[in-house]
Structures are given as structure tokens and as C-alpha cells.
C-alpha positions in Angstrom: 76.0 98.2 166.9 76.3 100.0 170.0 76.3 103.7 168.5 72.8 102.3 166.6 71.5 101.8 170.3 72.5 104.9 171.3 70.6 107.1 168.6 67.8 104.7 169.5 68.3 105.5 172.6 68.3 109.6 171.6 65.6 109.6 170.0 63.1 107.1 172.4 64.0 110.3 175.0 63.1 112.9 172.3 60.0 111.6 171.6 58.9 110.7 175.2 59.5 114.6 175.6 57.0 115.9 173.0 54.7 113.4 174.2 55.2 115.2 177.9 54.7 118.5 176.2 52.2 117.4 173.9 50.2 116.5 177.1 50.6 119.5 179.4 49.8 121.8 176.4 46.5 119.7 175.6 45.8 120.4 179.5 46.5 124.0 179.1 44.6 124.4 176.2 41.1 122.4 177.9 41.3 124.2 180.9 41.7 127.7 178.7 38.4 127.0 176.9 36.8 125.1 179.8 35.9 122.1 177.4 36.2 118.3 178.9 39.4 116.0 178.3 37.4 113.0 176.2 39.1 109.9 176.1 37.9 106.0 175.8 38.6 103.5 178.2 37.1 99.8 177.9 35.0 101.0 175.0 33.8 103.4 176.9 33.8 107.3 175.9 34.2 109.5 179.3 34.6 113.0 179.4 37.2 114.4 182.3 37.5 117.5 183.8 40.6 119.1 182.9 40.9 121.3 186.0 40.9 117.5 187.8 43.7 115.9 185.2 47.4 116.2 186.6 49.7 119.2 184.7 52.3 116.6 183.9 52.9 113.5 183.1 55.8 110.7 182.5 56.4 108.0 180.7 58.6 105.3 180.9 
């Protein structure tokens, strides 16, 4: 059971990496053709600045 956790464990960190890079090449990409970050929050649509947004993220 424990090597099952382990590859669990492998791949929870793999994919919590693309999701970083997935996120600072998003910013990169806004910012190079000036266009707002749109996202929804409450039900809301709001439209972000990218230059504003942080580089990087993490998750947990």
C-alpha cells in the first residue's frame, strides 16, 4: 500500500507543477497581448489586470 501512496504522492506534485506553470505562462501571455485576466467569482464575471496579478503562484 505504501508504494501506491507514494506514486500518489508523485504525481499530486507533478500536477501541482503544471498547474504553477500553467499559471505563470497564462500571465505571460495576458500581459504580452495586453488583454484582461477574466475569471468569475460569486457569479460574478470580473476582468483583472494582468500587469496587477502575481507571476507565481502555489498550491497546496
Amino acid at each position: 500500500m505504501k508504494d501506491r501512496e507514494k506514486e500518489l504522492a508523485e504525481q499530486r506534485k507533478k500536477i501541482i507543477k503544471g498547474l504553477e506553470l500553467a499559471y505563470q505562462k497564462l500571465i505571460e501571455f495576458k500581459k504580452s497581448k495586453n488583454s484582461p485576466l477574466v475569471i468569475s467569482k460569486d457569479g460574478k464575471v470580473i476582468k483583472l489586470d494582468p500587469f496587477k496579478a502575481k507571476p507565481t503562484v502555489k498550491y497546496k
